[in-house]
PyMOL Python script that loads the backbone (N, CA, C, O; Angstrom):
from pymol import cmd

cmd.read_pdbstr("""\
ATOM      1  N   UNK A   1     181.735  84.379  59.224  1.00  0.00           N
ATOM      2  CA  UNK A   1     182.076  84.210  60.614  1.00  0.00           C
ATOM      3  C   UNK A   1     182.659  82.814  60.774  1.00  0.00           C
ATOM      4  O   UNK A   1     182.401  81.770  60.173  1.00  0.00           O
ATOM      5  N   UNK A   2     183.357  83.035  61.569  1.00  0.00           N
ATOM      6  CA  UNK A   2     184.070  81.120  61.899  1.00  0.00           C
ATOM      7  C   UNK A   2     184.782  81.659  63.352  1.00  0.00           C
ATOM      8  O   UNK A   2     185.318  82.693  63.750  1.00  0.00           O
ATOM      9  N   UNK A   3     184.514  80.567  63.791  1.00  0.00           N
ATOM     10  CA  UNK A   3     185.306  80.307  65.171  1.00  0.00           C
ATOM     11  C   UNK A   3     184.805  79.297  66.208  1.00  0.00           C
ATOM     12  O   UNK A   3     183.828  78.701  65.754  1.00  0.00           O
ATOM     13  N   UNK A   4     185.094  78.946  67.291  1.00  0.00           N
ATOM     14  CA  UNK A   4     184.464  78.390  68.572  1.00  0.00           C
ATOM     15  C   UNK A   4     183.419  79.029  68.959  1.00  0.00           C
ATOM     16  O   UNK A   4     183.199  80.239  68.995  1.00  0.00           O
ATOM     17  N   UNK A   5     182.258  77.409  69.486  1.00  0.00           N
ATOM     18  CA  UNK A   5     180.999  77.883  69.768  1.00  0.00           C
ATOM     19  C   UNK A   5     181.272  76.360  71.188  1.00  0.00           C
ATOM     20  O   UNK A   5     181.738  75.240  71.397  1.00  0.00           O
ATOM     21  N   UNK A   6     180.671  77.316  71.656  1.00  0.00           N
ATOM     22  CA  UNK A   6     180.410  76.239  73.151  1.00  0.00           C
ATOM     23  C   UNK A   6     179.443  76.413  74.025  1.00  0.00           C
ATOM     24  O   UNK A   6     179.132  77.501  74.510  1.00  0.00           O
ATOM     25  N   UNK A   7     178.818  75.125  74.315  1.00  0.00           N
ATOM     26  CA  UNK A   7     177.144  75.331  75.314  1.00  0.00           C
ATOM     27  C   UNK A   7     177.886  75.879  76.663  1.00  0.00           C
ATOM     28  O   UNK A   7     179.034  75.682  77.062  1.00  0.00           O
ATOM     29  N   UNK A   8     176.960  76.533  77.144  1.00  0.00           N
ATOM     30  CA  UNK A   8     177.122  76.824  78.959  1.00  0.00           C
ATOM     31  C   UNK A   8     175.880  77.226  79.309  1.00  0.00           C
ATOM     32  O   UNK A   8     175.072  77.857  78.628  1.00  0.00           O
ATOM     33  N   UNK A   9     175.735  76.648  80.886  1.00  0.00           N
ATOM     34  CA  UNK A   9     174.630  76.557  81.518  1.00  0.00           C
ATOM     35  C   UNK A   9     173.863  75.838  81.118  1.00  0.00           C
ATOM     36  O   UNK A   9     174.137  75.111  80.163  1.00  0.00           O
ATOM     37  N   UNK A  10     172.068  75.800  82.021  1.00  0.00           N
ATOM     38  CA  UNK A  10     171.298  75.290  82.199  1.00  0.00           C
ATOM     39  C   UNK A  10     171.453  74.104  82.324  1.00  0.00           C
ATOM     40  O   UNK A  10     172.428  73.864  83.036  1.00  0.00           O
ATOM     41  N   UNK A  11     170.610  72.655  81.726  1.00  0.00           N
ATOM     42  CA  UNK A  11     170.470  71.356  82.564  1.00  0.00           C
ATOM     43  C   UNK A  11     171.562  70.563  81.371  1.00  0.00           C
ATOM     44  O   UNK A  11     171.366  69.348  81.359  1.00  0.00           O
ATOM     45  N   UNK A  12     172.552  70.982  80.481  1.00  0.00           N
ATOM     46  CA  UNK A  12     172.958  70.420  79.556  1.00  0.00           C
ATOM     47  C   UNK A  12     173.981  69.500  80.563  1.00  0.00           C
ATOM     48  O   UNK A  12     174.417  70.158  81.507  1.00  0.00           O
ATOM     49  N   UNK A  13     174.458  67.993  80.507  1.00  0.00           N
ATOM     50  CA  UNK A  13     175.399  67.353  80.975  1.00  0.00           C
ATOM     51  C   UNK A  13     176.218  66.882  80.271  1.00  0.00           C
ATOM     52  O   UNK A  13     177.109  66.135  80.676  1.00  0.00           O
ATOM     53  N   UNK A  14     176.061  67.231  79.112  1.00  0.00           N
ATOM     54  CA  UNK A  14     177.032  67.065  77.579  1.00  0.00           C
ATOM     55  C   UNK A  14     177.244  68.116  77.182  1.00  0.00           C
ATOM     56  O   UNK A  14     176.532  68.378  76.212  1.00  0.00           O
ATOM     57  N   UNK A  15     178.238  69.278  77.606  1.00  0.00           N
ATOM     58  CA  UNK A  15     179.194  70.625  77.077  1.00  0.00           C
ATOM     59  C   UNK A  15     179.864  69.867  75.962  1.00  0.00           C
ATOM     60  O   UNK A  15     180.457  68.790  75.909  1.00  0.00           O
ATOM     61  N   UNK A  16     179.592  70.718  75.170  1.00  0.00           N
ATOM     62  CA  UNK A  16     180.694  70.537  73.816  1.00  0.00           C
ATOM     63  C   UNK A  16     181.120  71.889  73.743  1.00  0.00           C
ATOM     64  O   UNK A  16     180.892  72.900  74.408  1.00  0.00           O
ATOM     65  N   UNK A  17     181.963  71.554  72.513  1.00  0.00           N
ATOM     66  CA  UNK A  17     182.890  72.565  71.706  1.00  0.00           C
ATOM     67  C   UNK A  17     182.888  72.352  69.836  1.00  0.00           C
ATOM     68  O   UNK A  17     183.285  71.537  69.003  1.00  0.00           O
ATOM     69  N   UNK A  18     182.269  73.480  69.886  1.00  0.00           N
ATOM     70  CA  UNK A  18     181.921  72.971  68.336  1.00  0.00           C
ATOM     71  C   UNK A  18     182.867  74.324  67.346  1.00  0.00           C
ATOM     72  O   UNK A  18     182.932  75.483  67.755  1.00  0.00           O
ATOM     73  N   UNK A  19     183.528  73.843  66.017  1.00  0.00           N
ATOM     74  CA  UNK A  19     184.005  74.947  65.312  1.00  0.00           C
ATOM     75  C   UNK A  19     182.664  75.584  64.556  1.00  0.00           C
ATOM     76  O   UNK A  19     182.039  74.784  63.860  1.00  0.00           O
ATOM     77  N   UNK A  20     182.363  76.409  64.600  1.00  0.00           N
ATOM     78  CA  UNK A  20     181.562  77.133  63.838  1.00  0.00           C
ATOM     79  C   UNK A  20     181.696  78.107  62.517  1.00  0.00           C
ATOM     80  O   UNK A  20     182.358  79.142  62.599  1.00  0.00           O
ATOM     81  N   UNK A  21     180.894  77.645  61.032  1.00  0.00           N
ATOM     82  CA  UNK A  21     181.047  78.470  60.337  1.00  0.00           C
ATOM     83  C   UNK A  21     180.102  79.300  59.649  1.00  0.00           C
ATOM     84  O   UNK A  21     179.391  78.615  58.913  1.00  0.00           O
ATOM     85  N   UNK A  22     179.887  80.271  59.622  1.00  0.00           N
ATOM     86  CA  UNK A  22     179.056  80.929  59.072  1.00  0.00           C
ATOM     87  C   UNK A  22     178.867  81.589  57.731  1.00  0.00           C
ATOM     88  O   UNK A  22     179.451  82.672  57.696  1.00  0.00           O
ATOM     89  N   UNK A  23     178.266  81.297  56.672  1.00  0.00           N
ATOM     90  CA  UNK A  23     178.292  82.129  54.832  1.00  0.00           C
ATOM     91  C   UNK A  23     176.878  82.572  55.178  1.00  0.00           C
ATOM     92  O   UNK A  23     176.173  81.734  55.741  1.00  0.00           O
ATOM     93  N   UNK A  24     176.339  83.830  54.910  1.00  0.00           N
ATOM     94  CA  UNK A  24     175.674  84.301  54.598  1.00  0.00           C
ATOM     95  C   UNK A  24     175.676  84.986  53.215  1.00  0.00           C
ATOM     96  O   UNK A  24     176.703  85.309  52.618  1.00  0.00           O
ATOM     97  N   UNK A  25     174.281  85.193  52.722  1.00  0.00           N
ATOM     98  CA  UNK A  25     173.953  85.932  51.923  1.00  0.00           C
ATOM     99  C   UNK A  25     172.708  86.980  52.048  1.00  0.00           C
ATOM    100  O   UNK A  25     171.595  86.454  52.075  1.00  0.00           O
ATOM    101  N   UNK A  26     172.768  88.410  52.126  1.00  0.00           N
ATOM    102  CA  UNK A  26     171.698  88.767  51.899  1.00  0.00           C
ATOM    103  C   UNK A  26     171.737  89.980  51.040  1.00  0.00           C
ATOM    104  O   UNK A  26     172.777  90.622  50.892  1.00  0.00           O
ATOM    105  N   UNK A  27     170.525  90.325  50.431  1.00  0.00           N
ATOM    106  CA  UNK A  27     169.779  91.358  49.619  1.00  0.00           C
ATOM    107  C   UNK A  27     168.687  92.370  50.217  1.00  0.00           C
ATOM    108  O   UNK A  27     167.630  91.956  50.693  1.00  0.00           O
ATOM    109  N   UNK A  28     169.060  93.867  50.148  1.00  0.00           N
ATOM    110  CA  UNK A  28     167.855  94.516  49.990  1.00  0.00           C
ATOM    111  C   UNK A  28     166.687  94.510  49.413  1.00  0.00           C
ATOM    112  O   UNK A  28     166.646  95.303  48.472  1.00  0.00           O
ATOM    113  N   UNK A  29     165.697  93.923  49.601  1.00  0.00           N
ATOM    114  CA  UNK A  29     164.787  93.723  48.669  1.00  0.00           C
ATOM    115  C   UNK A  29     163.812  95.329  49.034  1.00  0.00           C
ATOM    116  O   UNK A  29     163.249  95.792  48.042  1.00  0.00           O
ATOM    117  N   UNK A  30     163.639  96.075  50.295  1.00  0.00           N
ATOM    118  CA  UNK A  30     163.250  97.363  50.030  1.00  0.00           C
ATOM    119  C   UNK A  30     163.810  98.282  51.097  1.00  0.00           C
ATOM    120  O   UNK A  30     164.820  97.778  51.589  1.00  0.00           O
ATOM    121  N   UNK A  31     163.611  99.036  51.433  1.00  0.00           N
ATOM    122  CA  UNK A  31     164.244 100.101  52.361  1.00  0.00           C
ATOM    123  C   UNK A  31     164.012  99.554  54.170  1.00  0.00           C
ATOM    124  O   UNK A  31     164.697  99.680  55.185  1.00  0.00           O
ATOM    125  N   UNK A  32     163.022  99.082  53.940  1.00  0.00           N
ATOM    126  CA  UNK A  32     163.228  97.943  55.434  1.00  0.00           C
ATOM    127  C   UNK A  32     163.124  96.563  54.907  1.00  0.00           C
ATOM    128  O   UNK A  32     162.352  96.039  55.709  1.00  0.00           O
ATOM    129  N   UNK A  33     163.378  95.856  54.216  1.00  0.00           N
ATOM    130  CA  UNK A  33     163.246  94.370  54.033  1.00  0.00           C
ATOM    131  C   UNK A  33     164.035  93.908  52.865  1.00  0.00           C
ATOM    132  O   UNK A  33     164.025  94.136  51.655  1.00  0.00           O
ATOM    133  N   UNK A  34     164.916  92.963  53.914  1.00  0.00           N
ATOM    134  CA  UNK A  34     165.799  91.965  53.125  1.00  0.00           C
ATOM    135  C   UNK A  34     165.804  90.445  53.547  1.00  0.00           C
ATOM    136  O   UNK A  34     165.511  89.644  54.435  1.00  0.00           O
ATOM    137  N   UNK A  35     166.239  90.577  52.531  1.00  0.00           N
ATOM    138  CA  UNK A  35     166.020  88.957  52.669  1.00  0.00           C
ATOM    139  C   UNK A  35     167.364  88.008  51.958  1.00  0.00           C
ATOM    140  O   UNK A  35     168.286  88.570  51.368  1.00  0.00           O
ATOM    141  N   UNK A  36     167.289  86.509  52.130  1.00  0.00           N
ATOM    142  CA  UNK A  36     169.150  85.927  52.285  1.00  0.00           C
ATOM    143  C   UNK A  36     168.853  84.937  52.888  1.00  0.00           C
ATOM    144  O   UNK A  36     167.798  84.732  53.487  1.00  0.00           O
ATOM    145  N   UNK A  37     170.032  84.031  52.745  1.00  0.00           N
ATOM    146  CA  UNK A  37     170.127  82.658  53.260  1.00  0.00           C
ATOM    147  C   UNK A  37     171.217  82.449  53.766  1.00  0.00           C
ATOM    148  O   UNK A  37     172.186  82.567  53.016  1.00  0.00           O
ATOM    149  N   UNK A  38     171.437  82.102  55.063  1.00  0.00           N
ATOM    150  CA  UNK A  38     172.454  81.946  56.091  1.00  0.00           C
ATOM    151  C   UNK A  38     172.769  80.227  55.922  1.00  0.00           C
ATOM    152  O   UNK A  38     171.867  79.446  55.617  1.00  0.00           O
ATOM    153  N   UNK A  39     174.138  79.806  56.163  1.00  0.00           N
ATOM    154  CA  UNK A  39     174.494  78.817  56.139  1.00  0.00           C
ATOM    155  C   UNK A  39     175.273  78.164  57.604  1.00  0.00           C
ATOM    156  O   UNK A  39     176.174  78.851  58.085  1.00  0.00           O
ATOM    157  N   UNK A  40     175.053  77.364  58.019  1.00  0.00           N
ATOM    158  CA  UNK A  40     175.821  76.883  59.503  1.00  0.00           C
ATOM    159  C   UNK A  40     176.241  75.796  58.648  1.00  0.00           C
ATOM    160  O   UNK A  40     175.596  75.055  57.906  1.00  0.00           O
ATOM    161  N   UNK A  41     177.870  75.897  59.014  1.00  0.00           N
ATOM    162  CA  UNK A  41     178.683  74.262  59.334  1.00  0.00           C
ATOM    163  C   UNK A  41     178.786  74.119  60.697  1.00  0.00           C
ATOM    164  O   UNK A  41     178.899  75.154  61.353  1.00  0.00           O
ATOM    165  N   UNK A  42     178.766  72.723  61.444  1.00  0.00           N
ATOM    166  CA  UNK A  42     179.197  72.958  62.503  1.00  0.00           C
ATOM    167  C   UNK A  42     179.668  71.428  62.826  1.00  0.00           C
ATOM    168  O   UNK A  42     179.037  70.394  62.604  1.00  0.00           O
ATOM    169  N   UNK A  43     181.310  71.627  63.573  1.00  0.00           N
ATOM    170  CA  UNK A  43     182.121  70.552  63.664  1.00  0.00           C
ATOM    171  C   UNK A  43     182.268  70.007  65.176  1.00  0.00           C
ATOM    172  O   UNK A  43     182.742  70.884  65.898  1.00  0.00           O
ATOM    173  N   UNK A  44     182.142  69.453  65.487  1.00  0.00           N
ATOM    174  CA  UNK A  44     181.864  69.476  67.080  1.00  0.00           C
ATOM    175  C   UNK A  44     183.711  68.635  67.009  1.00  0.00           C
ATOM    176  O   UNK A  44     184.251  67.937  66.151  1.00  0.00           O
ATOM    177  N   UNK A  45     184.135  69.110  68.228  1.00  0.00           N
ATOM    178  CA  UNK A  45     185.987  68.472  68.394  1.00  0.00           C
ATOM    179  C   UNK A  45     185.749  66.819  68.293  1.00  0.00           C
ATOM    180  O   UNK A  45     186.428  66.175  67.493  1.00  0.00           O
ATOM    181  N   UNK A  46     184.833  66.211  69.075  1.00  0.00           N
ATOM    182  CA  UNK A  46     184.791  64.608  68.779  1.00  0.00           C
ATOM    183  C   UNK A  46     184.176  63.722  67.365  1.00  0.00           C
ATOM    184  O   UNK A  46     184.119  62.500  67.237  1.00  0.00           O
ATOM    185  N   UNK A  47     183.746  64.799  66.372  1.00  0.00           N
ATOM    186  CA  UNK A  47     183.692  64.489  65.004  1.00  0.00           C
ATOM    187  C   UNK A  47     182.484  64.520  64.358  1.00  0.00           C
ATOM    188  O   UNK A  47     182.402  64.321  63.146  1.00  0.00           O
ATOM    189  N   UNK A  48     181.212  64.833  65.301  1.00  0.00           N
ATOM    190  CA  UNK A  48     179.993  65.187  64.328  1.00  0.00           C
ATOM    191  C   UNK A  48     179.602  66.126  63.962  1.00  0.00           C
ATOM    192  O   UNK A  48     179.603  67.026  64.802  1.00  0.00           O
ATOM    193  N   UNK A  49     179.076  66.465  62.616  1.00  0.00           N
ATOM    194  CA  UNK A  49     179.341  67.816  61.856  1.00  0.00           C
ATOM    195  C   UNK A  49     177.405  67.784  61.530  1.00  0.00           C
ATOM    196  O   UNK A  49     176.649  66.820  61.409  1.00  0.00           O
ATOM    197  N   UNK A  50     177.115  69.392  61.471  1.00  0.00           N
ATOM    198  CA  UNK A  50     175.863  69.536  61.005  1.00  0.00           C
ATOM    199  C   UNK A  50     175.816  70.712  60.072  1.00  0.00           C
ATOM    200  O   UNK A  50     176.624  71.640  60.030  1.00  0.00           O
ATOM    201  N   UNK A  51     174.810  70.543  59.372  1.00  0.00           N
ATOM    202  CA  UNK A  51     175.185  71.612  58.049  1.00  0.00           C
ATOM    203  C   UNK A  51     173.150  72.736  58.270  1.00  0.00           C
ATOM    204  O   UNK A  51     172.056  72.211  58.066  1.00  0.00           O
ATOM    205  N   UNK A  52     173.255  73.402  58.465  1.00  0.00           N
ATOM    206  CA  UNK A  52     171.780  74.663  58.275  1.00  0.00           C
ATOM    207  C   UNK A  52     171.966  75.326  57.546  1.00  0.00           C
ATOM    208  O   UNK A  52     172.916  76.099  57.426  1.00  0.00           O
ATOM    209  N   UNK A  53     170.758  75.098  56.657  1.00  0.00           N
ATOM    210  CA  UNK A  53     170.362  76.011  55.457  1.00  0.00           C
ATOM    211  C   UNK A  53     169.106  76.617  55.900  1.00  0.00           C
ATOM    212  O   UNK A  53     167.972  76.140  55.939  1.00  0.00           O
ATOM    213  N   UNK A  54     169.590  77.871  56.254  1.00  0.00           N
ATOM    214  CA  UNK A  54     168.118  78.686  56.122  1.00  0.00           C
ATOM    215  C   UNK A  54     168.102  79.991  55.514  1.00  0.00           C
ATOM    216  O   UNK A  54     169.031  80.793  55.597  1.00  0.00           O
ATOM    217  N   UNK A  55     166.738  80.230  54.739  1.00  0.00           N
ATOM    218  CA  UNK A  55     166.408  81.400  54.077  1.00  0.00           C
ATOM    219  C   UNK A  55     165.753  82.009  55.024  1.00  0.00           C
ATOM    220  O   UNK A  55     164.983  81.497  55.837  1.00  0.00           O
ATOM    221  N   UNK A  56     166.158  83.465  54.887  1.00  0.00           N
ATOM    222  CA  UNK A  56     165.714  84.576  55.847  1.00  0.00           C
ATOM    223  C   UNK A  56     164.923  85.530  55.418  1.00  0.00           C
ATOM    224  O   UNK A  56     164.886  85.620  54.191  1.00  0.00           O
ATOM    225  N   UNK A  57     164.118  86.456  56.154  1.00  0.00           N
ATOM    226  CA  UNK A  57     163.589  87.431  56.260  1.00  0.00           C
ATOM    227  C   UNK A  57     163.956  88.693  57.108  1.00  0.00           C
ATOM    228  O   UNK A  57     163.413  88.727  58.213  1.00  0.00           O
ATOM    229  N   UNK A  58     164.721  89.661  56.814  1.00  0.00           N
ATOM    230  CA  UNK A  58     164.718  90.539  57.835  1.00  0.00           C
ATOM    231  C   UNK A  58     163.802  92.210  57.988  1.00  0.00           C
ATOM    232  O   UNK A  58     164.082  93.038  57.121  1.00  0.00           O
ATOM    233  N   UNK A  59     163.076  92.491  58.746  1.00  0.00           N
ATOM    234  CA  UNK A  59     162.287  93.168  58.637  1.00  0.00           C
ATOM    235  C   UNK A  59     162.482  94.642  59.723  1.00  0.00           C
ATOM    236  O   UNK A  59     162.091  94.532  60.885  1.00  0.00           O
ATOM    237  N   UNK A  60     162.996  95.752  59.327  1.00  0.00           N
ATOM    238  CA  UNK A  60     163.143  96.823  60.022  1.00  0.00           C
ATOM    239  C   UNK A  60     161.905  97.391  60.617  1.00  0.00           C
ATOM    240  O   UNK A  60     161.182  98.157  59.980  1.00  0.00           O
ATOM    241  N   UNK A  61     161.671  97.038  61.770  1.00  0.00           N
ATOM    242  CA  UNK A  61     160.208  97.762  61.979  1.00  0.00           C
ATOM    243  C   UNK A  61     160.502  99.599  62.467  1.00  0.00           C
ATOM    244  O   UNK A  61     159.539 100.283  62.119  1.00  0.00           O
ATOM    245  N   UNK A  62     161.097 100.033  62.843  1.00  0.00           N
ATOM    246  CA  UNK A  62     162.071 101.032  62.839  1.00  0.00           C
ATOM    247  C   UNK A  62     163.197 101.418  63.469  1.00  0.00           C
ATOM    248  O   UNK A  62     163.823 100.533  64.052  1.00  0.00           O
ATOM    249  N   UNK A  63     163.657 102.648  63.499  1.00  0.00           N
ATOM    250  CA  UNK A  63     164.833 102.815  63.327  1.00  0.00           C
ATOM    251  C   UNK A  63     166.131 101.766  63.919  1.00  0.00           C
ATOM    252  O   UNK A  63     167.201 101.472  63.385  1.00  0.00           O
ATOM    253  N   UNK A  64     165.469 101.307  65.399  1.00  0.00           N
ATOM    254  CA  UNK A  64     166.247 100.608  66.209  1.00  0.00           C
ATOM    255  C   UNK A  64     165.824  99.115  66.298  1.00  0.00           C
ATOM    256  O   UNK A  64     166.654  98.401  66.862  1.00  0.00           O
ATOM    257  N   UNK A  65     164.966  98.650  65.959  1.00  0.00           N
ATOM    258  CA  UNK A  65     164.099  97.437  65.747  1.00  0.00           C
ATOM    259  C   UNK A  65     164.473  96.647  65.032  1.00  0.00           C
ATOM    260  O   UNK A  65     164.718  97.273  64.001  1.00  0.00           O
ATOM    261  N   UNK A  66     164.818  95.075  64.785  1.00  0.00           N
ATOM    262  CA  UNK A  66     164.118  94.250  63.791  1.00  0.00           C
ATOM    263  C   UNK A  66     163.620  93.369  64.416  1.00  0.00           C
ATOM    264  O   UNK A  66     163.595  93.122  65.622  1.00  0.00           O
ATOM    265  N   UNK A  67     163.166  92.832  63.454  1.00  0.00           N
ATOM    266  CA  UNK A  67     162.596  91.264  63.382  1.00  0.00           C
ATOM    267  C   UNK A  67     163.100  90.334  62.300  1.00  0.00           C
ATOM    268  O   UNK A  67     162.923  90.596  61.110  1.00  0.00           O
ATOM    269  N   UNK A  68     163.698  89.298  62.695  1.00  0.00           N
ATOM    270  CA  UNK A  68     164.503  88.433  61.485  1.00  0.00           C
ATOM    271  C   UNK A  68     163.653  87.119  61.504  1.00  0.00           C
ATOM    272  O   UNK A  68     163.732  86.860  62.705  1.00  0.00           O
ATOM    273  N   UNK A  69     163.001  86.263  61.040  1.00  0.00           N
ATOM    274  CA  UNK A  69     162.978  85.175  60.867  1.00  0.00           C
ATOM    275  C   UNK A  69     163.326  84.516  59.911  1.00  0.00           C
ATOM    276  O   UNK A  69     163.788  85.096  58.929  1.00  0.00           O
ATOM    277  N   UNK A  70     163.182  82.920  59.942  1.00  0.00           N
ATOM    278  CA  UNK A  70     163.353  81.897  59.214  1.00  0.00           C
ATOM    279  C   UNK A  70     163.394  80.530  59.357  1.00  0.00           C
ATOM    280  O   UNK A  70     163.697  79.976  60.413  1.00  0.00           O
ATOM    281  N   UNK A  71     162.982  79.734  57.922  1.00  0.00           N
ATOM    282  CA  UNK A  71     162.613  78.661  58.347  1.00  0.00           C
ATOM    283  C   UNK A  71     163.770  77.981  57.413  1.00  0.00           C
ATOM    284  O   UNK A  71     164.073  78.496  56.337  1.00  0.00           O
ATOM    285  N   UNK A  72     164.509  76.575  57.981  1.00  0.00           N
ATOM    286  CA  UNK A  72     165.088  76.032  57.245  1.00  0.00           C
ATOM    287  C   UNK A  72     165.165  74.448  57.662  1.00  0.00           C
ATOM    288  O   UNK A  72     164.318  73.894  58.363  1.00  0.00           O
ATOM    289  N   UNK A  73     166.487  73.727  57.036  1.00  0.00           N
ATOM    290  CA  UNK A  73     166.956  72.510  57.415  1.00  0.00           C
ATOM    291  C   UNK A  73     168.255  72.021  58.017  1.00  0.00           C
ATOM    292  O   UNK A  73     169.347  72.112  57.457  1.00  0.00           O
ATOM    293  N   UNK A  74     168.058  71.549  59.088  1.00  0.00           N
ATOM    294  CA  UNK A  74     169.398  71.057  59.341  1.00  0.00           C
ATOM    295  C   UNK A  74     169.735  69.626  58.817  1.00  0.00           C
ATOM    296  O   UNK A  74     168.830  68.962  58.312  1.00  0.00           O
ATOM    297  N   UNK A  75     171.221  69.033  58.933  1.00  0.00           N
ATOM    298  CA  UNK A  75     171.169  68.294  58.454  1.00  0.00           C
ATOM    299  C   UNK A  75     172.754  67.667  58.946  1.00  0.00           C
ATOM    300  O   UNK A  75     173.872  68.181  58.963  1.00  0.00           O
ATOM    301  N   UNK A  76     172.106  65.974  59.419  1.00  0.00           N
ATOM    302  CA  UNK A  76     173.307  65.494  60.265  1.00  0.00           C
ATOM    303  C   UNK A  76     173.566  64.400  59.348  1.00  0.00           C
ATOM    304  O   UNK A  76     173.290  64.318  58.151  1.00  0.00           O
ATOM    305  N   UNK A  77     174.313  63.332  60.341  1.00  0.00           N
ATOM    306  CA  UNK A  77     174.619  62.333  59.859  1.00  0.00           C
ATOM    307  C   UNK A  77     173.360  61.046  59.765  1.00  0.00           C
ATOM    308  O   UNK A  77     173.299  60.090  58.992  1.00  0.00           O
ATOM    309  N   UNK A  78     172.680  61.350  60.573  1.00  0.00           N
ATOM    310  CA  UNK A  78     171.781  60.640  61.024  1.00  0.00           C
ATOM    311  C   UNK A  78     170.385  61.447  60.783  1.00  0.00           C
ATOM    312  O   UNK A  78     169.537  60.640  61.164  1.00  0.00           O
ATOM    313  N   UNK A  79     169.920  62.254  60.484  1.00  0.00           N
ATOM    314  CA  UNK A  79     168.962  63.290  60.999  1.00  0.00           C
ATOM    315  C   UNK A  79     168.662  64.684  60.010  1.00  0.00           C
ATOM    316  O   UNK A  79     169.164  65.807  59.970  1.00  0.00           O
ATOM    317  N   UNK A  80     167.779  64.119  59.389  1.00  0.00           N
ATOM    318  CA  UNK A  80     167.321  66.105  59.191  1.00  0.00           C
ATOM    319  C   UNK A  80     166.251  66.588  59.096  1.00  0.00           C
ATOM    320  O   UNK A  80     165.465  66.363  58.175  1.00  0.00           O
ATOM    321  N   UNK A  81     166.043  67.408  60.145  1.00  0.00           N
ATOM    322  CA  UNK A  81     165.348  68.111  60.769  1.00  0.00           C
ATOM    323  C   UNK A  81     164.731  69.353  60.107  1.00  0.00           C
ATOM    324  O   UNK A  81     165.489  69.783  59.237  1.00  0.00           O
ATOM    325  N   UNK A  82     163.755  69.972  60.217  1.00  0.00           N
ATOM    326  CA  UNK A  82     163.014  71.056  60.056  1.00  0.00           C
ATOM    327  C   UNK A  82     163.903  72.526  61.084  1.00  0.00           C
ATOM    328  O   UNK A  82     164.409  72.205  62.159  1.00  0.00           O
ATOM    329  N   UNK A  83     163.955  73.393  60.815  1.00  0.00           N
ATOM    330  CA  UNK A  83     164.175  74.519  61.988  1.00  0.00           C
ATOM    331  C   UNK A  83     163.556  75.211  61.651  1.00  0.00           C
ATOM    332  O   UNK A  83     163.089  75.236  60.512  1.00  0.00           O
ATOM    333  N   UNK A  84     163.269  76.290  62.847  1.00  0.00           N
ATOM    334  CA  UNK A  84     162.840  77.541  62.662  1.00  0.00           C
ATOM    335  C   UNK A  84     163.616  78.388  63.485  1.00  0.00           C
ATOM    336  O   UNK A  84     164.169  78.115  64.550  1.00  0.00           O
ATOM    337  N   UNK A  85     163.586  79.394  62.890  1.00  0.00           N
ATOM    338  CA  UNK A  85     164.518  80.522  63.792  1.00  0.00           C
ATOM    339  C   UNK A  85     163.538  81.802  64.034  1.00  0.00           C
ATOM    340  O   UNK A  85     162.734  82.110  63.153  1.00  0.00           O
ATOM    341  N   UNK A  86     163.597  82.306  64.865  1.00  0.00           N
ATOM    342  CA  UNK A  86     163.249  83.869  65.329  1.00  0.00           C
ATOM    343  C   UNK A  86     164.260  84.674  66.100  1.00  0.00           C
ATOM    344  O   UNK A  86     164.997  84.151  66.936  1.00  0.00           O
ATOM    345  N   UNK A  87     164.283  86.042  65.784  1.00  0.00           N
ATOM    346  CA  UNK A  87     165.071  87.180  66.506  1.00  0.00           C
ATOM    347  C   UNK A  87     163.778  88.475  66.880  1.00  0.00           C
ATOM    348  O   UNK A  87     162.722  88.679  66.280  1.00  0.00           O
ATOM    349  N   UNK A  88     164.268  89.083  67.902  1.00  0.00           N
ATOM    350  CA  UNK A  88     163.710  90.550  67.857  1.00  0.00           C
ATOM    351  C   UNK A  88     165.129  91.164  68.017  1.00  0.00           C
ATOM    352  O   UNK A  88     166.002  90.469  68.537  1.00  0.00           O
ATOM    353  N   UNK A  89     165.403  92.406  67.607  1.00  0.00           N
ATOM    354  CA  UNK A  89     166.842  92.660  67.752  1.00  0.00           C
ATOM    355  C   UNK A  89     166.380  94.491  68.292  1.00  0.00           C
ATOM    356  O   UNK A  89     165.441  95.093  67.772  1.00  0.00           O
ATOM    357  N   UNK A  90     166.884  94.831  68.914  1.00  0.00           N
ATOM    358  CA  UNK A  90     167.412  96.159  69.393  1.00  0.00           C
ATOM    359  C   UNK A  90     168.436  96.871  68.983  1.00  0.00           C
ATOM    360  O   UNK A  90     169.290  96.685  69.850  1.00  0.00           O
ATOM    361  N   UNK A  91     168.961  97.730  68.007  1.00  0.00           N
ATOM    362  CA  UNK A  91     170.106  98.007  68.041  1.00  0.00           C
ATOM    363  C   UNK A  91     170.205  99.495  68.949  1.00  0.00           C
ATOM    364  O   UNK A  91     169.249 100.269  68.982  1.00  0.00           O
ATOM    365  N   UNK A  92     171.424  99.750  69.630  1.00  0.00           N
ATOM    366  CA  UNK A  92     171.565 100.831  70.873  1.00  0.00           C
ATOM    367  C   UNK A  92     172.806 101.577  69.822  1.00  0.00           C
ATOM    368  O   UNK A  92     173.407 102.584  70.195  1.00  0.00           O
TER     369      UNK A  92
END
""", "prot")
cmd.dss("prot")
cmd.show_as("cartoon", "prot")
cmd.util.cbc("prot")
cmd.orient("prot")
């Protein structure tokens, strides 16, 4: 995935515009559970870039369901941070 990512709404008073890139990797590891490591670049237009590495879990609870988590690192110029991510996902 790659393209434009931009904040909107809530109390933010600093909107940016960031290029966004996305590499993933993932594997079936069984008939509901895979697992993979997602990668974020991200370039903001005035020049600071952040890089996320996180390994995933994705878990089919059924047919229409998941649950994805993961824990990883971001990583700035200044800064790197711990993340965690969570999803519940619906598919229709």
């Amino acid at each position: 995935m790659f393209g434009p990512r931009t904040e909107l709404g809530g109390r933010v008073t600093d909107r940016r515009t960031e290029w966004l890139s996305n590499v993933t990797l993932f594997a079936d590891v069984t008939n509901r559970l895979v697992a993979g490591i997602e990668t974020n670049v991200g370039q903001v237009i005035d020049g600071h870039a952040s890089l996320l590495v996180m390994p995933q879990l994705h878990y089919e609870v059924s047919k229409r369901w998941m649950i994805q988590g993961g824990i990883g690192t971001r990583i700035t110029k200044d800064l790197t941070l711990p993340e965690i991510g969570f999803r519940l996902i619906r598919e229709f």
